[in-house]
DOTIPA-306102 format. One record per residue: y, x, z of N, C-alpha, C in turn; residue in one letter. Coordinates in steps of 0.05 Angstrom, whole numbers, plus 5000, padded with zeros to 4 digits. Layout:
residues N
    nv    nu    nw   cav   cau   caw    cv    cu    cw  rest
     Y     X     Z     Y     X     Z     Y     X     Z     a
...
END
This chain:
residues 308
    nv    nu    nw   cav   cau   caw    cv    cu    cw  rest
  4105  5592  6017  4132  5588  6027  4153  5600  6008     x
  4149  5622  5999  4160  5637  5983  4165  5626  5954     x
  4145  5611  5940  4150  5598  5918  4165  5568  5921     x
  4170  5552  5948  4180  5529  5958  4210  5548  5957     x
  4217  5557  5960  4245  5576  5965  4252  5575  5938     x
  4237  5597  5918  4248  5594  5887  4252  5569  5882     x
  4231  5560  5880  4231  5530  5872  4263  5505  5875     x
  4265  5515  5902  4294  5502  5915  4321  5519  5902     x
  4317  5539  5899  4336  5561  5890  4344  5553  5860     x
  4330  5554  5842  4329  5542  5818  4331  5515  5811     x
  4322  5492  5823  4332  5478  5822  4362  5473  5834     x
  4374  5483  5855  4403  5479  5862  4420  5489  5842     x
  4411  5515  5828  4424  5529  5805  4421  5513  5772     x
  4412  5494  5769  4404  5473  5748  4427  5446  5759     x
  4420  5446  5778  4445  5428  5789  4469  5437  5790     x
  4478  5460  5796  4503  5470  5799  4513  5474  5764     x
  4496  5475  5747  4503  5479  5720  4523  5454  5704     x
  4504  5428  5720  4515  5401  5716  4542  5401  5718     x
  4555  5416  5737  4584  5414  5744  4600  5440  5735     x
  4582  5458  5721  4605  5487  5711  4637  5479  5695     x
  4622  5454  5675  4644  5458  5668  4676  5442  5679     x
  4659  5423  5690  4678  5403  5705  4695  5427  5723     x
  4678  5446  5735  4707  5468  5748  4719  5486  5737     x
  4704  5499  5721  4722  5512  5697  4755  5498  5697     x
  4745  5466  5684  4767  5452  5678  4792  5447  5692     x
  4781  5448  5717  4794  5444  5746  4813  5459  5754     x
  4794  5486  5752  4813  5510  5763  4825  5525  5730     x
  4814  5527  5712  4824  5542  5689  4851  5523  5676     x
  4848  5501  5679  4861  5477  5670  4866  5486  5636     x
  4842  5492  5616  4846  5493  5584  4865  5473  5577     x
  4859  5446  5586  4874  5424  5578  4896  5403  5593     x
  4902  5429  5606  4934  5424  5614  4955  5413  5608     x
  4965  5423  5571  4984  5408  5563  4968  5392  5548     x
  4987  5372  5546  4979  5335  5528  4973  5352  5497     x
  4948  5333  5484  4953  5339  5464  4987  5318  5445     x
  4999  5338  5431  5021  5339  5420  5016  5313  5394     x
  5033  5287  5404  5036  5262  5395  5066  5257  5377     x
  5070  5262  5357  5096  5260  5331  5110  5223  5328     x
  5122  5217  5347  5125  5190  5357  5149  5184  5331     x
  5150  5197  5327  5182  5195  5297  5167  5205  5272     x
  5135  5202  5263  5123  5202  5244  5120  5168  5231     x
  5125  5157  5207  5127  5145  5199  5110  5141  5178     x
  5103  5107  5170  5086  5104  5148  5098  5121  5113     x
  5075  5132  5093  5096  5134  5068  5074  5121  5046     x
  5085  5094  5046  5077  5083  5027  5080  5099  4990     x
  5102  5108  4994  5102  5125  4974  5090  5152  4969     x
  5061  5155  4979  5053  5179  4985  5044  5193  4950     x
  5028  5171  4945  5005  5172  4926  5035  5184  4891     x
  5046  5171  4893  5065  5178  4867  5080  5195  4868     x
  5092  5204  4897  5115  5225  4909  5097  5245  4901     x
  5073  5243  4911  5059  5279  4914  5057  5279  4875     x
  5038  5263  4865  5037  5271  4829  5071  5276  4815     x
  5089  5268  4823  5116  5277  4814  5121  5293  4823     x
  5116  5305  4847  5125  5331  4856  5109  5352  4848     x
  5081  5347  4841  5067  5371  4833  5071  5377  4806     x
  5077  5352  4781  5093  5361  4755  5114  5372  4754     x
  5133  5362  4773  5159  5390  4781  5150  5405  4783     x
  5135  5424  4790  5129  5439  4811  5115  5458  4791     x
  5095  5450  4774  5078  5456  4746  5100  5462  4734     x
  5119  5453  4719  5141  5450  4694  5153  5475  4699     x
  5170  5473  4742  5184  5501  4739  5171  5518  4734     x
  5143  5522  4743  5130  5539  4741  5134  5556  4704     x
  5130  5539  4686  5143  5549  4657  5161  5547  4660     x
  5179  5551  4672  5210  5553  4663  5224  5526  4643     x
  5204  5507  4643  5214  5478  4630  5232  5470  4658     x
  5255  5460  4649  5274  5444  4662  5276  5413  4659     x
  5283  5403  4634  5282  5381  4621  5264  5372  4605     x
  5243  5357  4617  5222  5349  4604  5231  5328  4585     x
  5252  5308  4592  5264  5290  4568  5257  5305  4537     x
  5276  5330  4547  5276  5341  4505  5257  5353  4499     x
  5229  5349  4516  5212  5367  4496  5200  5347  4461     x
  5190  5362  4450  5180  5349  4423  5153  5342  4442     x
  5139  5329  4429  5109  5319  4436  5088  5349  4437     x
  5079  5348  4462  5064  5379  4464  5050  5371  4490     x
  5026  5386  4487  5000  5390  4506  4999  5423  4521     x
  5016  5415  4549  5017  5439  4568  4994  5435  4577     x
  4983  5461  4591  4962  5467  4600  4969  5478  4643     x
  4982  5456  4655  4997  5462  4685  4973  5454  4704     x
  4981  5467  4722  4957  5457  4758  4979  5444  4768     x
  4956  5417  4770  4967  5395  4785  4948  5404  4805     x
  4931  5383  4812  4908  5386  4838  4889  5408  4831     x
  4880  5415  4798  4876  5435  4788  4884  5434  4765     x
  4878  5462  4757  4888  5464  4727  4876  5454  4698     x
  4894  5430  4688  4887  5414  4668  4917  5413  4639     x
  4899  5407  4623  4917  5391  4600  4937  5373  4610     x
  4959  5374  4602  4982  5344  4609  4996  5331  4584     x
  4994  5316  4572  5014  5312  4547  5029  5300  4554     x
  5059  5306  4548  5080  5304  4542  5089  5289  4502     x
  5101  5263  4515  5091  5244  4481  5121  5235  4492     x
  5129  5232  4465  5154  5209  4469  5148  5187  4446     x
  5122  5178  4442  5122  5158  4429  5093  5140  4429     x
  5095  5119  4438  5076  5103  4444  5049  5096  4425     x
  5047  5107  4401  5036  5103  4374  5009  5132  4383     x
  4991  5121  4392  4979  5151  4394  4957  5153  4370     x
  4942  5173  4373  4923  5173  4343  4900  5161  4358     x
  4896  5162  4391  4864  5159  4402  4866  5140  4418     x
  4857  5109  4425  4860  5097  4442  4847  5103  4474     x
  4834  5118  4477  4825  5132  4505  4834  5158  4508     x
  4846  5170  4532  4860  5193  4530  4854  5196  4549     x
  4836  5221  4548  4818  5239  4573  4845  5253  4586     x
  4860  5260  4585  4877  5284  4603  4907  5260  4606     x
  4919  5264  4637  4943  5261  4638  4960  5256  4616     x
  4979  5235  4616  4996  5230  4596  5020  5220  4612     x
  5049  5238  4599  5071  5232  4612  5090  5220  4588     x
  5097  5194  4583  5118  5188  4564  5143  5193  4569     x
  5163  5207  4554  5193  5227  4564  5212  5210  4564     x
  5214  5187  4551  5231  5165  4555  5222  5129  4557     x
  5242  5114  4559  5231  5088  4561  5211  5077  4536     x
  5183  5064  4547  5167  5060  4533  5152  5037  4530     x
  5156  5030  4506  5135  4997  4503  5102  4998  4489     x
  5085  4990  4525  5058  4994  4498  5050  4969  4494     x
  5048  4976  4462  5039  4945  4447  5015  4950  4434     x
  5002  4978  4437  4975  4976  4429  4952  4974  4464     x
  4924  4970  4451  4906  4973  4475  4899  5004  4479     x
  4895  5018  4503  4899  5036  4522  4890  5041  4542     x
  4863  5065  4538  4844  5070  4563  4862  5096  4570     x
  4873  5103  4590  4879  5125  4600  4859  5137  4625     x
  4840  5148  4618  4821  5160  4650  4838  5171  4675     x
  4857  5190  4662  4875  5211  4686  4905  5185  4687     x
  4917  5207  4700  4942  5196  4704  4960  5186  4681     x
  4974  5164  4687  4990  5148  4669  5022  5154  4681     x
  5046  5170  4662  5067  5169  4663  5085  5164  4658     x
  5112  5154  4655  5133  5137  4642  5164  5151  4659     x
  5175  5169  4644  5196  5179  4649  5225  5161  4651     x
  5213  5135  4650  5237  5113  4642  5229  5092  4649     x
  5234  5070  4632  5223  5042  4638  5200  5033  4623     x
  5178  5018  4634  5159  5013  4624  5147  4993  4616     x
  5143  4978  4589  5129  4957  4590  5105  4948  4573     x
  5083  4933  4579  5056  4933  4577  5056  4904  4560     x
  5062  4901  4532  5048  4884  4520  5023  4879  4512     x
  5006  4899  4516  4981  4890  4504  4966  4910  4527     x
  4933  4901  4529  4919  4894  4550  4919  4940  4554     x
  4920  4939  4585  4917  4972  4586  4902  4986  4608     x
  4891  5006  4614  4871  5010  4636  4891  5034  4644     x
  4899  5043  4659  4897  5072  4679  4882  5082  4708     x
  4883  5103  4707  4874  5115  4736  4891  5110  4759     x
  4910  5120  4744  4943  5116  4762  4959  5109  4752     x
  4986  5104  4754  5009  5094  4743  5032  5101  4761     x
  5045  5123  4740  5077  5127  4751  5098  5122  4732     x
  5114  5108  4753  5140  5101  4730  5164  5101  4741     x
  5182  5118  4739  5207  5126  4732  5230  5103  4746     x
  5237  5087  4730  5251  5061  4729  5235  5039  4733     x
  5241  5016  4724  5231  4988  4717  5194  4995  4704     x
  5189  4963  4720  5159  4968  4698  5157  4934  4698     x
  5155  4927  4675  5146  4901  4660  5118  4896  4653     x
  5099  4877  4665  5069  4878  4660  5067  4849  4644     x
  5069  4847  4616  5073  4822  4612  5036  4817  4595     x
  5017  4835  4591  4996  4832  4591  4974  4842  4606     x
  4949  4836  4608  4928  4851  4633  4931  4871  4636     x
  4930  4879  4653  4933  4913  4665  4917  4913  4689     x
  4896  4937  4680  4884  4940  4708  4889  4987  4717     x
  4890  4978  4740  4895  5012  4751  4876  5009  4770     x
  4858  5035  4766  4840  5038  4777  4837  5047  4811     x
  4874  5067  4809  4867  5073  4844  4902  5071  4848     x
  4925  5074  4842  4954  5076  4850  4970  5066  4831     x
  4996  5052  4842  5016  5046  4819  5038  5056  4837     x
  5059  5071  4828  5084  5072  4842  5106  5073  4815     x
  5128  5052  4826  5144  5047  4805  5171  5052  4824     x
  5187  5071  4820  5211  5072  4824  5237  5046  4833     x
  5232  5035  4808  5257  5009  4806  5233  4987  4813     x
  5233  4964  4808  5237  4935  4802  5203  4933  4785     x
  5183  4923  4800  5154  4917  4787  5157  4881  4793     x
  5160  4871  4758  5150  4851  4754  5120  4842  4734     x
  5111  4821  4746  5082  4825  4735  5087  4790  4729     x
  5083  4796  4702  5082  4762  4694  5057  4761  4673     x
  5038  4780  4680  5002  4772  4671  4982  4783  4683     x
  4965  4776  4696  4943  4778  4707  4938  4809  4708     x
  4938  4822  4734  4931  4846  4731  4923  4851  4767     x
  4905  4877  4753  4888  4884  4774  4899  4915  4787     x
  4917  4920  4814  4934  4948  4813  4918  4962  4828     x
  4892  4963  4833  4879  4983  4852  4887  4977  4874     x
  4891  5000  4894  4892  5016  4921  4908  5001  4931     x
  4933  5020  4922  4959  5024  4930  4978  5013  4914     x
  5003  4998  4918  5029  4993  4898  5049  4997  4919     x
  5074  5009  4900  5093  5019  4913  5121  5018  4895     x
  5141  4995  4906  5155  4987  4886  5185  4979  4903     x
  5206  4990  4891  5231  4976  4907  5229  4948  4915     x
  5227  4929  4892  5220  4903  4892  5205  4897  4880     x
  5184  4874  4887  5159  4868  4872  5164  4835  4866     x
  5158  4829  4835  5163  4804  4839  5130  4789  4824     x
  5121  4775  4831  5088  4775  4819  5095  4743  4810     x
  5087  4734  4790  5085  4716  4774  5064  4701  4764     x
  5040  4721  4765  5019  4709  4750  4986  4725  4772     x
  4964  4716  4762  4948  4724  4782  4954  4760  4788     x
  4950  4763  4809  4955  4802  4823  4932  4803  4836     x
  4915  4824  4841  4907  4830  4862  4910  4863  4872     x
  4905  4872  4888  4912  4901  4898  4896  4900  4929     x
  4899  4925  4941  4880  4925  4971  4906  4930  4989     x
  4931  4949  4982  4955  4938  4998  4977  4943  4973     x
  5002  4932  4992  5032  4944  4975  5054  4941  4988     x
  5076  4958  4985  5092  4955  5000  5121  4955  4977     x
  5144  4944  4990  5169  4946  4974  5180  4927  4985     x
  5217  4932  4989  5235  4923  4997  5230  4888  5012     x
  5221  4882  4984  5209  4856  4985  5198  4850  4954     x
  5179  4830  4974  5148  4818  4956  5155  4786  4947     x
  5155  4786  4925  5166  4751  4933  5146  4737  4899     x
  5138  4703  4904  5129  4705  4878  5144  4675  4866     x
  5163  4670  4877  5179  4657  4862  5206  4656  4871     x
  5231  4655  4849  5259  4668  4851  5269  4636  4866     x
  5254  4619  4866  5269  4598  4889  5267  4600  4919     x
  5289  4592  4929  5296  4595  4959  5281  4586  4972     x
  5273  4599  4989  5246  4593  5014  5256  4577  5042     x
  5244  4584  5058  5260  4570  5092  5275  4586  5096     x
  5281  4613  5090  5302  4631  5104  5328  4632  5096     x
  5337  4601  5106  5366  4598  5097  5381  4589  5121     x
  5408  4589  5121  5425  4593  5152  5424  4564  5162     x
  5432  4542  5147  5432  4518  5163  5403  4496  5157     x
  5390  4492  5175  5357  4483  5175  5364  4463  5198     x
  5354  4438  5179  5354  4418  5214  5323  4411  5217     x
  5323  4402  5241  5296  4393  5256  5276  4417  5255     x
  5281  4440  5266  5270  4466  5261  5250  4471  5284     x
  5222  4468  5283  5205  4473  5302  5207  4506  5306     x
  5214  4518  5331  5213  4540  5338  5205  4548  5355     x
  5185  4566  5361  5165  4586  5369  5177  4616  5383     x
  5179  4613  5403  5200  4643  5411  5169  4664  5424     x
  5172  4681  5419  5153  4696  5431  5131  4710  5408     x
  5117  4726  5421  5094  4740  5403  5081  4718  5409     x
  5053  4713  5395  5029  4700  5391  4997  4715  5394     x
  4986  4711  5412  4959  4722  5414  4947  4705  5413     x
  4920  4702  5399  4914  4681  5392  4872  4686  5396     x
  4853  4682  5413  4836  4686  5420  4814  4681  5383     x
  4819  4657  5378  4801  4641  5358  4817  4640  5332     x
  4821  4618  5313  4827  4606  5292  4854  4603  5301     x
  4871  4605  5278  4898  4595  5286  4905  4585  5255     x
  4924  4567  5254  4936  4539  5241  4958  4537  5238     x
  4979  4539  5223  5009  4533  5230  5021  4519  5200     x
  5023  4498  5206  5037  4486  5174  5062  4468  5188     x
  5080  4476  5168  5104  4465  5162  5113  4448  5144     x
  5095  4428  5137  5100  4399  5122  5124  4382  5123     x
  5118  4374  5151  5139  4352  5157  5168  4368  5168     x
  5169  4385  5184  5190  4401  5187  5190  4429  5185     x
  5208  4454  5177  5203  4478  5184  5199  4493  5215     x
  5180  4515  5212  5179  4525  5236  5179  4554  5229     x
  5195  4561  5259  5199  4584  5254  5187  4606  5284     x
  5184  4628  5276  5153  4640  5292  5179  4668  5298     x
  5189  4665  5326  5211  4693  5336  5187  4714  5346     x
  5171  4721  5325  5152  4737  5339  5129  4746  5320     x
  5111  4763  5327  5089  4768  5320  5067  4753  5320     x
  5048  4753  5304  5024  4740  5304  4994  4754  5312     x
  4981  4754  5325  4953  4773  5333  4940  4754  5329     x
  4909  4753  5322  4894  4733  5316  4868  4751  5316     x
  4841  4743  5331  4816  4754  5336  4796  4744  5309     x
  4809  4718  5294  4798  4705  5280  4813  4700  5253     x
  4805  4682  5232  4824  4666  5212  4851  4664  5220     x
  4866  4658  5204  4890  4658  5201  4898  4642  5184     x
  4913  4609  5184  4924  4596  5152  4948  4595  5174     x
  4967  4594  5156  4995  4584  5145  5005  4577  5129     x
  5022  4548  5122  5021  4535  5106  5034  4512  5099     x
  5063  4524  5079  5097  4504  5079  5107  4524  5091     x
  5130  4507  5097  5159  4515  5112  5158  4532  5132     x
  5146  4555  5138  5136  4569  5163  5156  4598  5152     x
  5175  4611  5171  5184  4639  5173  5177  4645  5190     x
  5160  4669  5191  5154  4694  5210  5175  4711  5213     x
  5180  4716  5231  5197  4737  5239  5191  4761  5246     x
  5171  4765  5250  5153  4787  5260  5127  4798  5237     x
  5106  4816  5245  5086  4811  5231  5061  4796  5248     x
  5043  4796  5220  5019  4772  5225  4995  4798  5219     x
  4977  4802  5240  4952  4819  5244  4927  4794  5248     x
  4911  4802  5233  4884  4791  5243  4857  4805  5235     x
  4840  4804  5249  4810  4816  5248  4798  4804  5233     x
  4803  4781  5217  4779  4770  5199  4810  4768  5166     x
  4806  4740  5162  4828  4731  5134  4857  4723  5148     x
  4870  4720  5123  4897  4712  5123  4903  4691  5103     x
  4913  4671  5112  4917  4655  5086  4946  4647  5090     x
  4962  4652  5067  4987  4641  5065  4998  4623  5038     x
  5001  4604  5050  5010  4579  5027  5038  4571  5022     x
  5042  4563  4995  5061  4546  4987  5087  4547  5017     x
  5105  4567  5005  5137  4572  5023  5131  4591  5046     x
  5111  4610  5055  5114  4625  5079  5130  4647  5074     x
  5147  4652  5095  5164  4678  5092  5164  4698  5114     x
  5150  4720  5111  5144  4743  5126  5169  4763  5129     x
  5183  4763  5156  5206  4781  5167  5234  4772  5152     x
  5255  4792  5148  5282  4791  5138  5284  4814  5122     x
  5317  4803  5107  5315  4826  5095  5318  4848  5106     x
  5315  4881  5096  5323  4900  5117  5312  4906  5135     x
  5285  4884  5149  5271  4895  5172  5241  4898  5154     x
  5234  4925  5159  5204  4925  5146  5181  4899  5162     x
  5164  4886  5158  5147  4875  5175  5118  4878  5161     x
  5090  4870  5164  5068  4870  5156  5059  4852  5155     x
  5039  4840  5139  5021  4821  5140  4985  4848  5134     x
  4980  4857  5162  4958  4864  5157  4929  4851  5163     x
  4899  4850  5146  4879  4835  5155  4856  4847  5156     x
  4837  4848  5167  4814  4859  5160  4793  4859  5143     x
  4797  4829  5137  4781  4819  5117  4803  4805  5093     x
  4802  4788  5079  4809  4784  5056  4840  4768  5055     x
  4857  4777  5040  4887  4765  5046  4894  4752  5024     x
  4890  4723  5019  4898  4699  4999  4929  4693  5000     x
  4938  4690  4971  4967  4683  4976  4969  4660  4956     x
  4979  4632  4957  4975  4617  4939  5010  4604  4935     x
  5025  4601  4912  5048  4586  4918  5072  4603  4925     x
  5095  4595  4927  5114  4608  4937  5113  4623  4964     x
  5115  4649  4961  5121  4668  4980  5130  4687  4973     x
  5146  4706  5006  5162  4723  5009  5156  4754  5029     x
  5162  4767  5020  5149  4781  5044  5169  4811  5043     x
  5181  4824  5059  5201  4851  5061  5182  4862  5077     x
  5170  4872  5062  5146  4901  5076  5128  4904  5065     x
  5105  4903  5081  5085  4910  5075  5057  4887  5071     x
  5038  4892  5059  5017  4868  5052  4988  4890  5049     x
  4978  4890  5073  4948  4904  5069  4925  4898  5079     x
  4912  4897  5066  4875  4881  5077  4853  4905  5060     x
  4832  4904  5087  4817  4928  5075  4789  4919  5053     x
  4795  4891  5045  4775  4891  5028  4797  4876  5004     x
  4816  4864  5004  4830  4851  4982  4850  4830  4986     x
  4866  4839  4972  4892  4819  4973  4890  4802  4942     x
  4892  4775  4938  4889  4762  4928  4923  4742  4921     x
  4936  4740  4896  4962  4728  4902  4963  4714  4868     x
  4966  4681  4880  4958  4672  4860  4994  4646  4861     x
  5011  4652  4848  5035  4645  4854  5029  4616  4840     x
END
């Protein structure tokens, strides 16, 4: 009888364990207040180039350099992420075509020779790429001109105005007031004022007749289709899509376009207005063929593809 008793005793106390902490929770209430949600935190596309410019500030004051413009050509020894070599060159003519350590050019610069840079690539001014060039990164100042191949291995952030009128490959990230792409691009996202790949006028003009219009967001279960051949149409809304995605002609979005698989946008689509950021984000692969426009953002986690 006596061991039927433990027996019951111990098991109720195995059971009662099941629920310790559920009353703890109950009566102690640990998790009382919400965890703390920053609802006025915002995307920064400019993350990747802000932080490497701020940490060469940051290095320079550290020597008491102020004006990196006037230095002569010299190899500081500053901690960036750690402590490395940086050259400081004001002239595009180097003695070595691969350059193991960071390189910052102090004023506007034309490279017309070929150029493996491993570390970071800098341009205190405006920048432009006649002949074929590799970096890790790419920061630039002002303007940047890509008028031969260029491939960047993980970031580009350019201050002013990125036009690309030759085939280049920008990594990760691009980050540009205005981007104007001309010739094949690819990248995994990018963001800037506006994206556009040809300087002729799209559908987003004030008087449009026979205008198919679409008021509302769009959820879309399957495949979705939207071409604007015979007349323009225009989309007062967002796009969601579980599947594919084409668009294709005379089509303005007003909103952004999300989908779980591709994106395809053809010949005249125009993504948002000016002034309002919008997205074209995808899961899988984001094709751009032909005239397009875009004021925001453009990101897919395996590749963006833009063949004007």
């Amino acid at each position: 009888m006596l061991e039927i008793i433990l027996l019951v005793t111990l098991f109720s106390i195995l059971l009662l364990l099941l629920f310790v902490p559920s009353l703890i929770e109950l009566f102690l209430k640990r998790d009382a207040k919400p965890i703390p949600i920053d609802s006025e935190r915002k995307k920064e596309p400019d993350y990747f180039g802000k932080s490497f410019i701020n940490l060469l500030t940051t290095a320079l004051k550290d020597l008491k350099i102020q004006e990196v413009e006037k230095l002569n050509p010299v190899y500081l020894k500053l901690k960036l992420n750690k402590e490395e070599w940086v050259g400081f060159l004001n002239d595009e003519k180097l003695s070595e075509d691969t350059m193991d350590v960071p390189v910052v050019f102090t004023k506007d610069t034309v490279f017309s020779q070929n150029h493996k840079f491993k570390k970071e690539l800098g341009v205190l001014g405006n920048a432009v790429f006649k002949n074929t060039c590799f970096a890790r990164s790419l920061y630039v100042k002002e303007d940047c001109v890509i008028e031969a191949p260029v491939r960047i291995a993980r970031w580009v952030h350019v201050e002013g105005n990125l036009l690309i009128n030759s085939n280049a490959d920008l990594g990760i990230s691009v980050y540009a007031r205005e981007i104007k792409i001309r010739s094949q691009t690819t990248f995994k996202r990018a963001y800037a004022k506006k994206i556009d790949t040809s300087d002729d006028p799209l559908i987003d003009k004030k008087n449009v007749e026979r205008v198919m219009n679409l008021q509302g967001n769009l959820g879309i279960a399957g495949n979705i289709s939207i071409g604007g051949k015979e007349r323009p149409v225009f989309v007062d809304g967002d796009i969601f899509c579980d599947s594919d995605v084409q668009i294709e002609g005379n089509v303005w979005i007003k909103g952004n376009v999300f989908s779980q698989k591709s994106i395809t946008l053809k010949n005249g689509v125009v993504v948002g207005k000016e002034g309002k950021v919008k997205s074209v984000v995808a899961r899988d692969k984001i094709l751009i063929e032909g005239p397009f426009k875009i004021y925001g953002y453009i990101h897919s986690e395996k590749q963006v593809e833009v063949n004007p």
